[in-house]
Structure formats: C-alpha cells, structure tokens
C-alpha positions in Angstrom: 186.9 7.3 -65.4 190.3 7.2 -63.8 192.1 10.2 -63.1 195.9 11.5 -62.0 195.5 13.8 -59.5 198.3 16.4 -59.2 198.8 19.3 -56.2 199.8 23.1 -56.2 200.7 23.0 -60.5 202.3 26.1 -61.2 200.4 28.0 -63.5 202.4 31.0 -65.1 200.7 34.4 -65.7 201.4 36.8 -68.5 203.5 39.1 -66.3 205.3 36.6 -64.3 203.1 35.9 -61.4 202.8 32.1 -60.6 199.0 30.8 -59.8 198.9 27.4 -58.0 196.4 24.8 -58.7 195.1 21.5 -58.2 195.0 19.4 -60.7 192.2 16.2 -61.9 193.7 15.0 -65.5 192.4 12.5 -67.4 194.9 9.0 -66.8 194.2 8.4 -70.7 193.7 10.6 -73.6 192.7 14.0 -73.8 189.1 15.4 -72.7 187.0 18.4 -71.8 188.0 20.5 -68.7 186.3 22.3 -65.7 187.7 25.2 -64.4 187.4 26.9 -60.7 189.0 29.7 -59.7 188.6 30.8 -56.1 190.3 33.4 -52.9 189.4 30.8 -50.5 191.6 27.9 -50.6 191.4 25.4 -53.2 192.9 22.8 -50.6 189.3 23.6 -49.0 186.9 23.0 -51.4 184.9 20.5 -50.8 182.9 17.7 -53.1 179.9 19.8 -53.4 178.2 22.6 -50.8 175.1 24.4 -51.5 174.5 25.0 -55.6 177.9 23.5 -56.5 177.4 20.2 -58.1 179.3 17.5 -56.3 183.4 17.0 -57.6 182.6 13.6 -58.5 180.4 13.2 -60.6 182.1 15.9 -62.6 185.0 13.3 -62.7 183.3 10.3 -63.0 181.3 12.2 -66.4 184.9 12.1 -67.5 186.0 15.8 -67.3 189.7 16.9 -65.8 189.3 19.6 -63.4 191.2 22.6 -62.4 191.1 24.4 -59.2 193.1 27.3 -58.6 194.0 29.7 -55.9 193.2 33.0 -57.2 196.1 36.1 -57.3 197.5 36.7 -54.0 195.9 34.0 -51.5 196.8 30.8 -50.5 199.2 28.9 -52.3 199.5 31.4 -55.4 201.6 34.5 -55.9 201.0 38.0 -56.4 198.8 40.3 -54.4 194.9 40.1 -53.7 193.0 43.0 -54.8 189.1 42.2 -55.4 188.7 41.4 -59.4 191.6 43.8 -60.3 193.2 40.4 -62.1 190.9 38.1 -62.5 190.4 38.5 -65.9 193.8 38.4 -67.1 194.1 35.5 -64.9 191.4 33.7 -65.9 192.0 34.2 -69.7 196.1 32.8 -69.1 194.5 30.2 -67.1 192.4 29.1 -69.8 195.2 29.1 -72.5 197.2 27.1 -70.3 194.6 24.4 -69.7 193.4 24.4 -73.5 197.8 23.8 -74.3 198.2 20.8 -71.6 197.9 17.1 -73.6 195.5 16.1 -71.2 193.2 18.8 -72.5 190.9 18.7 -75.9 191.4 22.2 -76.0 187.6 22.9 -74.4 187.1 24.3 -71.2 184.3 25.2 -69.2 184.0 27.4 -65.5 181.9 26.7 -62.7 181.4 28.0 -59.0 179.4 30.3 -56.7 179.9 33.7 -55.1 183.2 35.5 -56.0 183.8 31.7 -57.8 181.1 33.0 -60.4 182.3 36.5 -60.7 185.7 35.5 -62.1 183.6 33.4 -65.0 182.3 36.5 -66.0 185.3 38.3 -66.1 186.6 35.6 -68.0 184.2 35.4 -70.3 184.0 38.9 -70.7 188.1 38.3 -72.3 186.6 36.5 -75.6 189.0 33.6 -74.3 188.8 31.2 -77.4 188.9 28.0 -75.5 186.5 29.0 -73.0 183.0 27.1 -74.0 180.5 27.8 -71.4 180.2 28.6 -67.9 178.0 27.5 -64.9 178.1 30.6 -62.3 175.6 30.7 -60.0 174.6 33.1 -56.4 176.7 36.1 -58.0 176.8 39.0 -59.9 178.1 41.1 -62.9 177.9 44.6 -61.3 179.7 44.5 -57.9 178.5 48.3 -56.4 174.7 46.4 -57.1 175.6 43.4 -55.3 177.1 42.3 -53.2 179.0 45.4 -51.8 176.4 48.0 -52.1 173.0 47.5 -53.1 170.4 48.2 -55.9 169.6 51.3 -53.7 172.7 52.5 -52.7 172.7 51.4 -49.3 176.6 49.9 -47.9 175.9 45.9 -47.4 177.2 46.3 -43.8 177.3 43.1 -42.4 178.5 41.6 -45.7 181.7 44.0 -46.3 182.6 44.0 -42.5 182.7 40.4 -42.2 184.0 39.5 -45.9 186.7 42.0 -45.2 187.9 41.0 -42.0 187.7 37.3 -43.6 190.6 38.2 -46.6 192.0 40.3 -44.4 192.9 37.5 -42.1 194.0 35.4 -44.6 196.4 37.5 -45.9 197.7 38.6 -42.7 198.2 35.2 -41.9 200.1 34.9 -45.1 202.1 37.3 -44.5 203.1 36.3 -40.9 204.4 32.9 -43.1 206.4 35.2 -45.1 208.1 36.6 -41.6 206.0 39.9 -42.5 203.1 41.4 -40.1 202.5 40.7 -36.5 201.2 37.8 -34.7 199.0 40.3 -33.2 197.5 41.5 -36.2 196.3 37.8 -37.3 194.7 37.6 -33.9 193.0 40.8 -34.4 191.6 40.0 -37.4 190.6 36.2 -36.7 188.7 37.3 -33.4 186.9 40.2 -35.7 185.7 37.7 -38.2 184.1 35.1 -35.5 182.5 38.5 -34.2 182.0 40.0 -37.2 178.4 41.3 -35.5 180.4 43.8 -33.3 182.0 45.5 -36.7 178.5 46.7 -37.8 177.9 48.9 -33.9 181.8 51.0 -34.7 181.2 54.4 -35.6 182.1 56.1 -38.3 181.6 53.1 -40.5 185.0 53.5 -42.9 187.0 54.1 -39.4 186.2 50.3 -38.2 190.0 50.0 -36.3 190.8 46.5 -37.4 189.7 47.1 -41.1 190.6 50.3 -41.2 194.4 50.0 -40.0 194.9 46.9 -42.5 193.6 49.6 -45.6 193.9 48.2 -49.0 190.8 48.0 -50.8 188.5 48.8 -47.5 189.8 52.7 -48.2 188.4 52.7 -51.5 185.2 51.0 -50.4 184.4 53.4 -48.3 185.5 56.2 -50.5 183.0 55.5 -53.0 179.6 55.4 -51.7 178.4 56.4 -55.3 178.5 54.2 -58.4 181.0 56.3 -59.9 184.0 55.4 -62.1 186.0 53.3 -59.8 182.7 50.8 -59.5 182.6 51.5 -63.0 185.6 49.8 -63.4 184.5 46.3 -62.6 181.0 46.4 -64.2 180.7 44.2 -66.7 177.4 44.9 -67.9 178.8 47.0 -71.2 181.0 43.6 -71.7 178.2 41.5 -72.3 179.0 41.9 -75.7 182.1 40.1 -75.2 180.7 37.4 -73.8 180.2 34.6 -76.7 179.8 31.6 -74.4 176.1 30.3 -72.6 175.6 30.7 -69.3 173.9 28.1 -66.1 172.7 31.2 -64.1 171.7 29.5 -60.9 170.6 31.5 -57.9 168.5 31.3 -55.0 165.3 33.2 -53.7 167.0 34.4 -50.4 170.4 34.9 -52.2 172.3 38.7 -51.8 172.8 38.1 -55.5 169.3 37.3 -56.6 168.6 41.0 -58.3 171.8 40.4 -60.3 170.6 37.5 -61.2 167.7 37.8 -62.9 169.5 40.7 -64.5 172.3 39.0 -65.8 170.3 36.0 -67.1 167.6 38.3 -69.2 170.5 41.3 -69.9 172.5 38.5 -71.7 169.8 36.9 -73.3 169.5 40.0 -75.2 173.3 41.4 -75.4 175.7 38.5 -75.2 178.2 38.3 -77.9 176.8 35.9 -80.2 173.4 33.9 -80.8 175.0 30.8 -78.9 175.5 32.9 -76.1 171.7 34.8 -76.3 169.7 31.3 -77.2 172.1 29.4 -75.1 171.3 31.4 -71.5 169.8 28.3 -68.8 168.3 30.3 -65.3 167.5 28.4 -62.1 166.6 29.7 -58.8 165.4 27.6 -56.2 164.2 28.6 -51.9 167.5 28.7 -51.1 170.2 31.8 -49.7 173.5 32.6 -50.5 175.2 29.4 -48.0 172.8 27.0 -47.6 170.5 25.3 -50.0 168.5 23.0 -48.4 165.4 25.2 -48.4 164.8 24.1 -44.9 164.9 27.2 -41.8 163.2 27.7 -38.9 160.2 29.7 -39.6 159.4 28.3 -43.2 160.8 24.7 -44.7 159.8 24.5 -48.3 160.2 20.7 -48.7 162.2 17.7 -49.4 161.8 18.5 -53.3 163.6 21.8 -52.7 167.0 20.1 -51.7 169.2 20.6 -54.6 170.1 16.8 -54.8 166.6 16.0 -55.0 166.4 18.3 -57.8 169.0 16.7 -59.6 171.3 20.0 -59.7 174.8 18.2 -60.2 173.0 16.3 -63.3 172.2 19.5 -65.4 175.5 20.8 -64.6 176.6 17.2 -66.5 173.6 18.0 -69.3 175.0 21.7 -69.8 178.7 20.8 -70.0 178.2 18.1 -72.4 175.9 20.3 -74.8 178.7 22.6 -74.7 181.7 21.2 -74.4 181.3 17.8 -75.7 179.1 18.8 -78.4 176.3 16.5 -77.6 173.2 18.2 -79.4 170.6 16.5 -77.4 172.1 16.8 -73.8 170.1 19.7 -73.2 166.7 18.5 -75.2 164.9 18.4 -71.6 165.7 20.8 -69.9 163.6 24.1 -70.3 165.4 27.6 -70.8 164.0 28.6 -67.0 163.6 26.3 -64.0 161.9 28.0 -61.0 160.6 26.8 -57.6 157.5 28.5 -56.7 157.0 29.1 -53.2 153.7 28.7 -51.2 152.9 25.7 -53.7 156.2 24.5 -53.5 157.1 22.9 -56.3 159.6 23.3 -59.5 158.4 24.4 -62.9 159.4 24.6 -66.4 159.5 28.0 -67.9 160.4 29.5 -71.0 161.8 32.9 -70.1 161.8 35.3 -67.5 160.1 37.5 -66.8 157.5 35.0 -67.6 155.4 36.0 -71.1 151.9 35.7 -69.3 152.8 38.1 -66.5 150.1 40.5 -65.6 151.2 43.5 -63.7 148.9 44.8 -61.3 148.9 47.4 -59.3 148.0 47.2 -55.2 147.5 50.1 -54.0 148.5 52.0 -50.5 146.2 53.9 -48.6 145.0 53.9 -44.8 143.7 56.6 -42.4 146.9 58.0 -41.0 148.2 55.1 -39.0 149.4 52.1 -40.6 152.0 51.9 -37.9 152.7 48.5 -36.7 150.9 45.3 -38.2 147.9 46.2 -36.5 147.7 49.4 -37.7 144.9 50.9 -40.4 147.0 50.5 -43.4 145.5 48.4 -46.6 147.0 47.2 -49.7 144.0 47.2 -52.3 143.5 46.3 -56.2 141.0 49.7 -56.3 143.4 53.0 -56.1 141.9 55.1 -52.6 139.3 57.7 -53.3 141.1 60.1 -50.6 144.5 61.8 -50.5 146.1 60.6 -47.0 149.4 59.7 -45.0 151.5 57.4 -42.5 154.1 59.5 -40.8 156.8 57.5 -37.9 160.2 58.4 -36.8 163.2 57.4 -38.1 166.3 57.5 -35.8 169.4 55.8 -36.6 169.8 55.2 -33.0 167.5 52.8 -32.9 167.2 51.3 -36.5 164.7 48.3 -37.3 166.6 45.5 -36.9 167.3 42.9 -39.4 165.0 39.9 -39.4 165.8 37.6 -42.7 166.0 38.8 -46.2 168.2 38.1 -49.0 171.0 38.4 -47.1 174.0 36.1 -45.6 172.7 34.4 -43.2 175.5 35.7 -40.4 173.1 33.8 -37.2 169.8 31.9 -37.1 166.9 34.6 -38.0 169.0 36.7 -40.0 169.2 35.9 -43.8 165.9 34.3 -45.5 162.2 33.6 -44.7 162.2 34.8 -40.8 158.5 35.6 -39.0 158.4 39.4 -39.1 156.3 39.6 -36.2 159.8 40.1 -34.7 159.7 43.5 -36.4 156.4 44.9 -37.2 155.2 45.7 -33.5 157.4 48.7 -33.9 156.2 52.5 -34.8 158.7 53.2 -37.1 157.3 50.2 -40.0 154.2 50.9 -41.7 152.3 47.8 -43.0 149.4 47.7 -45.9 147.8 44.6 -45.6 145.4 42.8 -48.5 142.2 41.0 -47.6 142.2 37.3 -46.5 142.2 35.9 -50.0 139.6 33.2 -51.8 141.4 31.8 -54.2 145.5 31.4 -54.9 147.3 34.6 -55.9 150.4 33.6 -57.9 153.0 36.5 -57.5 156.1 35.4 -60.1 158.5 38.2 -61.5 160.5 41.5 -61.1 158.4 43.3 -57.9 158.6 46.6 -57.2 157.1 49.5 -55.1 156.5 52.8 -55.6 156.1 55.7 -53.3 155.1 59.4 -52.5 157.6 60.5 -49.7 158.7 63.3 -47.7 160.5 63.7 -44.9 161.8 66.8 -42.4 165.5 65.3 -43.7 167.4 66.1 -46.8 168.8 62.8 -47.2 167.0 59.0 -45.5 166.4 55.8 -46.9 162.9 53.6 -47.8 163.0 50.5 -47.2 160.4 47.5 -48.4 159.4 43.8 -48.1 156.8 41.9 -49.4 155.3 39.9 -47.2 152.9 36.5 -47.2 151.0 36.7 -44.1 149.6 33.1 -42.8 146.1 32.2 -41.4 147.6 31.9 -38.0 149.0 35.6 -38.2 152.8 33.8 -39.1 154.5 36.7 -41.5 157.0 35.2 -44.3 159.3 37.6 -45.8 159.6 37.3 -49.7 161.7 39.7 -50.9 162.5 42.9 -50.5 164.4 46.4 -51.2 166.0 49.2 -49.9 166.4 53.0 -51.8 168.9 55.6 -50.5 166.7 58.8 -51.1 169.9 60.7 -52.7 170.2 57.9 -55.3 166.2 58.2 -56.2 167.3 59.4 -59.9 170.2 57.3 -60.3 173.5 55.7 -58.1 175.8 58.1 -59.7 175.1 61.4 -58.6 173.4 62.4 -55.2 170.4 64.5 -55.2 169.4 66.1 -51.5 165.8 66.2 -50.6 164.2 69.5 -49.7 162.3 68.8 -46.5 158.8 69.0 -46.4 158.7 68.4 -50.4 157.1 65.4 -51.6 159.1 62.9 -54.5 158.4 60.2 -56.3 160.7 57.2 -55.8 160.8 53.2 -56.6 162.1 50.3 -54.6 162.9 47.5 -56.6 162.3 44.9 -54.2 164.2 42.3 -56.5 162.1 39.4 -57.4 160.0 36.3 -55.7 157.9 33.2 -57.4 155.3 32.3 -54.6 151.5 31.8 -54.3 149.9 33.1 -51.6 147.0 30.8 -51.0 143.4 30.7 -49.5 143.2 32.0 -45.9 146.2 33.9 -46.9 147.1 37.4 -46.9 149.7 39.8 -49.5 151.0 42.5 -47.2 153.8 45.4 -47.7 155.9 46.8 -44.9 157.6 50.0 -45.1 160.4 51.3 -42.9 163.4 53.6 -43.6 166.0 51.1 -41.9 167.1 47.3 -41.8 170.5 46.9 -39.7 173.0 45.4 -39.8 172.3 44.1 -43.5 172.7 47.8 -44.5 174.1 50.4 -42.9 172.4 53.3 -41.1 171.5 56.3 -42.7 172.4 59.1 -40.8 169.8 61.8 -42.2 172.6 64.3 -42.1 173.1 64.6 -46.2 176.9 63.9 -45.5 179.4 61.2 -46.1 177.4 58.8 -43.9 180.5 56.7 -43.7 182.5 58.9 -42.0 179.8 60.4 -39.5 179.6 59.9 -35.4 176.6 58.1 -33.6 176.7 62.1 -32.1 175.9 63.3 -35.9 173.1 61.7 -36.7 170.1 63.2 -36.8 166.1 61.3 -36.8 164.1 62.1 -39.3 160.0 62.3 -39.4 159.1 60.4 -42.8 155.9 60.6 -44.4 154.0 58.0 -46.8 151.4 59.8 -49.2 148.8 58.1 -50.9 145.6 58.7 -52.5 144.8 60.4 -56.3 147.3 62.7 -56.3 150.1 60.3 -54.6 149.5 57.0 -55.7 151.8 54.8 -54.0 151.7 51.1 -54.9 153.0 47.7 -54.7 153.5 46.6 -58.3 152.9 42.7 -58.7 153.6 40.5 -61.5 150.2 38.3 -61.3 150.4 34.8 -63.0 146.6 33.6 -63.6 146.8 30.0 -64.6 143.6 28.4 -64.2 144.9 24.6 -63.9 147.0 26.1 -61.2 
C-alpha cells in the first residue's frame, strides 16, 4: 500500500514544546495508525530488531506510522527527564494523530524497553483514540525494573551504562546548541564504550562523569527505597485507567521479565474495562532484553525460537487489526498465552498464566554443613530434612561473585542469559543444593520462588538465588533467578536492620522460567549474597550503600538454616502432563 513519507513533522504539545516526528501516511484515504515514541533517535530505528515486528510489513498491512523523538532528545524540544512527560506527551501525540486526514481516528502503540514504557503511560491517560498497544521487554513499575530490582538491589551495570548513554546524547546536543564542552561529550562517549569501569568507582552515587552531569542520576541515587518519588512513576494503581488490550511480549533472559508476567496477569484482573481484562495477549520466548535469536554460547534453543520463525511481526498484524480495524476474527487463533518452553524447546498455546494446572511443590534445602561450591554436600529434596542444620561462607564485598548470565543486559559475551555457571560455583562463598539425576521430565513453568532461614554477623547483606538445570555432562544452565536486599525483607519502602546472630525468614522471588529439565538431568539452587556488576555490592554496613568507600565495607559471615524448624525451600510450579 503506497505511502508519503514525511521527516521531522512538528508535533505541538499542550504547553508549547514542539516534538519532532517521522512520518508514514497513507497516499490515499484515511487509515489506522501506529504510534512509537522513543529517547533514541527516531532517525535510528531500524525495520525490525529483536521483538519489534519489521516496519514493513506494518506498512504494507496498510497502517501509517508515527515515530517520534521523545521530550528533550534528538530532533524534539524540551528537556529529557526519564517519564516525567511522557504521558502528557503521549496523550497530545495521540490527539494529534487521531485529528490529521490521513488518520481514521484509531491509533495503536508499539515498541520495546523505555519504547513500551511510554504506551503504558499513555494508556494510563484514558486517551480516547488510543486502541491498543503492543509493548513488550518493559515494565510498569520502574524502582522494580529496570532501575532497581524486585529486591531492592541498584541495577548497577544497567543505570551506569544507560546513564552515561543519555547523558552523552544530550551533551552532545547541547554542544550543537553552542552550550557544554567538547570535553564533556568526550567524557561521556568514552564512559559509555567502557561502561564496565563505571560499576569498580566508589561510592556508587559519586561515579565523576555521571555524577558531575547530575540531573536525574542525583535522585537515583537518593532513593534507594521505593518511596514516594518511585512512587511517582508506578503505574500499577493506574491500571484502572487503562481501557485498551495489551501484546505483552517479553523474553526469558529479559531485565523486564518479573514485570512482565506482572503486568500481563495484574491487568487481566484491573484494567479499566472488560476489553482491556479479556483482551490481555502474553508472549515470552528464550530471548534477553537485545537480542532475540535464542542462540548464545553456552545454550542455543533452536531455529524455531527466532522470532521470524515464529511469525512475531504477523500477530502484531493479527492484534492491530482485531483492535484497530475491527476485524472480529483476526485474533480467532491465537491463544491468550504463547510460551516457549525450554529444555523441550518448543512453543505452546496456553490459556493464562500462571498456568491453571500448576502444582506447587516444595524442594527442600538441607545438607550437612557444607554445601559450598557445586561439589559440596548440599541437596535439594521433595522430602523436608529430618535434622535442623546449616551452610555458613563469607561474604566480602571486596571480592563479590561475579556475574555470569542472568536476566540481565547482556553488556559482553557471558554476561546476560543462559551462561555455564561452572564459572561461578567453584567459589566458597555460593552454596548449591542439588536434586537427584532425574528419570523422567520435570516440567518447571510459572512464578518461582525461594524461601530461606538466614542470619548473618551483619545488620544489613543481600541473598541472592538462581535456579539452575544441570546437564549430564556436568554443563550448568542458569534459568532464572533473584536477588533480596535483607533491609527490604518486609517490604521496598522502609528498611528494617538485621540483628546479628538472629535468624529471619525471607523470600527471593526468583521471577519466572518455562523449562523441562529432562532424563539424565538435574534441578539445582545456588545461593550467594552477591552478583556484580548486574547489582551493586552490598556493603554490610546498614548505611547508605551508595555513598560508602571500598574502606567502609565490611564482610559478613551468612548462614543458611534448614531442617524442621527452618524449612528453607525452592518453591516450583510443577506441570505434570502426561502426553508431555
């Protein structure tokens, strides 16, 4: 379907501000239109990368498309401040689209990351020509992901390189404005292509090159709690706003992959209308937050994970045109949940999530004192221990358990998603509880979780956890896993210091997997207090660990309990399908 194709349209805002955007109108008549909105350059964006259906065959399905610089970068006006106008934004942009005489007066969002946090926020605005929205790899609480985490932990290596990334943009727009230094861009473009030296500079908030260029990083690192400010750009309490269905698309080894689940099952059951509950689509395939190929160097999951293969750009089309086209039937095949299940590798149909036949099941931790290391005594078993027992190591921030994959971004090869954790797990300080050799598959597919009995001679450390598929050949896969700041244990807003020598009760949500651990295979847990640079390094002190010296920190001696009177476990959502 032809198209005229129009460059940096001024888009006006309610208070003045002029967005720029590019511009893919229909050449005849009036139609449906797809909006992006985006901090990174709409000049940039390619025809399709990683979960993003390709640009073309969005046109050739006959929508227009709008893609626009977001507040303050690029080619747009204003001043960038994460999400502080991206929904007014978003809601004008809407109502400007929905008024053009290209337009039908139906629009639609897509886009990943920070690209699918601005739908929400649109969304969350009631906007009346606003129809549906496709975000996926992103979130709706932003202390939860992608800044902090579930557990209170600082995403280090994500805010440090992210940072010096918008940083550098607007310091380079600035320089274009005959404002800033030449210096300064420099600075800030050598930080970002070694963003890895960021995450050694101690104390964290005081990192020179982010630090002297302020603006949000000050208020970052002011709020280590999810207090009011976070508060702020939660949009969890909006839901009820939200009136339009969502795509939810994510990825196994995605940052975002807690939020979601979340999102998907939170709006199923708070979204503003029915449409918006019944109309809630979730896919999440082996893929992290950049690349969705499924393919990496320890673990490729197959040519069927690709999303091409998949036929990803194809339900975008299906979705779009249920919504925004009104076509009844668009949508007829395509089941409420789509999920690729690891270990068997292949897709499957589902019809919600968590799935209605989960069986939880509890695998219980116990050894005799020295799980340490992955030849170590500890045992993850189905029968809770008949003895009271536990694993002590040391913890020193000095010399923290590097990161070795994860649901992170994947800064260099081995650090974000399914990574061999013999890398790791030769080390004293991370305790592992391994299952027996299994018999028959073991399909783990849900929410997982762990919970523990700790202590520690601290006031303040943090538990970390994976879940972990461990091969025949001794080959140790990385499925998911969590991390819990110990002040945080009964909730993000408030802290709550240990007493040392007292033992507590906590929970690591370790997010959520879909894999089947198969004959010859074994289901193992490994538990450590640290995972750097993906999060940052507790100090042990109690203090504001952002602000604290390397000469500050103090190690800690953490303890595991378990047995009848501490019964720490691995919960497991167990799917037992016999044609399976």
């Amino acid at each position: 379907m032809p198209h005229v194709y129009d460059i940096d349209v001024r888009i006006p805002m309610r208070d003045g501000v002029a967005l720029s955007a590019n511009v893919w109108r229909l050449a005849d008549g009036e139609g449906p239109t797809l909006l992006v909105r985006l901090p990174y350059g709409k000049d940039m964006m390619g025809a399709g990368v990683g979960v993003m259906p390709n640009l073309m065959a969005l046109l050739e399905a006959g929508y227009a498309l709008v893609v626009q610089d977001c507040r303050g970068t690029f080619r747009s006006e204003g001043e960038f401040v994460p999400h502080m106008a991206d929904r007014s934004d978003g809601e004008d942009t809407v109502a400007w689209i929905a008024d053009q005489p290209w337009s039908d007066g139906t629009v639609g969002m897509y886009g990943a990351s920070y690209l699918g946090m601005v739908q929400w926020e649109t969304a969350a605005t009631g906007a009346p020509a606003l129809r549906a929205i496709a975000p996926s790899v992103t979130s709706i609480d932003n202390y939860e992901a992608p800044w902090y985490s579930a557990g209170g932990a600082l995403s280090l290596s994500l805010v440090t390189w992210w940072n010096a990334m918008m940083y550098a943009a607007d310091a380079q727009r600035s320089l274009a404005a005959g404002e800033g230094s030449l210096a300064q861009v420099q600075e800030l473009g050598q930080a970002v292509v070694f963003a890895e030296s960021l995450n050694d500079v101690l104390p964290t908030a005081e990192v020179p090159v982010l630090a002297a260029y302020g603006k949000w990083w000050d208020d970052w690192m002011a709020h280590p709690s999810h207090d009011e400010y976070w508060d702020a750009m939660e949009l969890t309490p909006e839901l009820k706003n939200v009136t339009v269905p969502a795509l939810n698309i994510g990825g196994w080894y995605d940052l975002y992959i807690g939020q979601t689940v979340r999102t998907f099952t939170t709006a199923r059951q708070q979204a503003g209308s029915e449409q918006a509950r019944e109309g809630q689509r979730l896919i999440i395939g082996p893929w992290d937050h950049i690349s969705a190929t499924g393919v990496y160097p320890d673990r490729s999951f197959g040519a069927l994970a690709a999303p091409q293969l998949m036929g990803l750009t194809d339900l975008y089309v299906k979705f779009f045109d249920c919504w925004l086209r009104g076509d009844t039937t668009a949508l007829d095949d395509v089941a409420p949940v789509k999920i690729f299940v690891m270990g068997i590798d292949q897709w499957r149909d589902e019809q919600d999530w968590p799935l209605p036949d989960t069986t939880w099941t509890d695998f219980h931790l116990t050894s005799a004192g020295h799980a340490n290391t992955a030849d170590g005594d500890g045992v993850l078993a189905t029968e809770p221990p008949a003895t009271s027992e536990h694993d002590t190591y040391l913890y020193d921030p000095r010399r923290p358990v590097p990161t070795a994959g994860g649901a992170c971004l994947p800064m260099t090869p081995g650090f974000g998603g399914p990574v061999d954790q013999r890398t790791v797990t030769g080390r004293e300080d991370v305790l592992c509880f391994t299952g027996p050799v299994l018999e028959e598959p073991v399909e783990v597919t849900g929410p997982v979780s762990l919970t523990l009995f700790v202590s520690s001679s601290a006031v303040d450390t943090d538990f970390t956890a994976k879940l972990v598929d461990v091969f025949p050949d001794g080959k140790a896969i990385n499925l998911c896993d969590g991390i819990l700041r110990a002040r945080y244990r009964n909730g993000l807003a408030t802290e709550e210091l240990m007493e040392p020598g007292t033992v507590y009760e906590i929970t690591v949500d370790l997010t959520a997997t879909a894999n089947v651990f198969l004959p010859g295979h074994r289901i193992r847990v490994d538990v450590s207090s640290s995972n750097f640079p993906r999060y940052d390094r507790n100090t042990n002190t109690g203090g504001v660990i952002a602000r604290e010296t390397e000469e500050q920190m103090v190690p800690a001696i953490n303890h595991i309990h378990h047995g009848p009177s501490h019964p720490s476990r691995l919960v497991l959502p167990i799917i037992d399908r016999k044609e399976q």
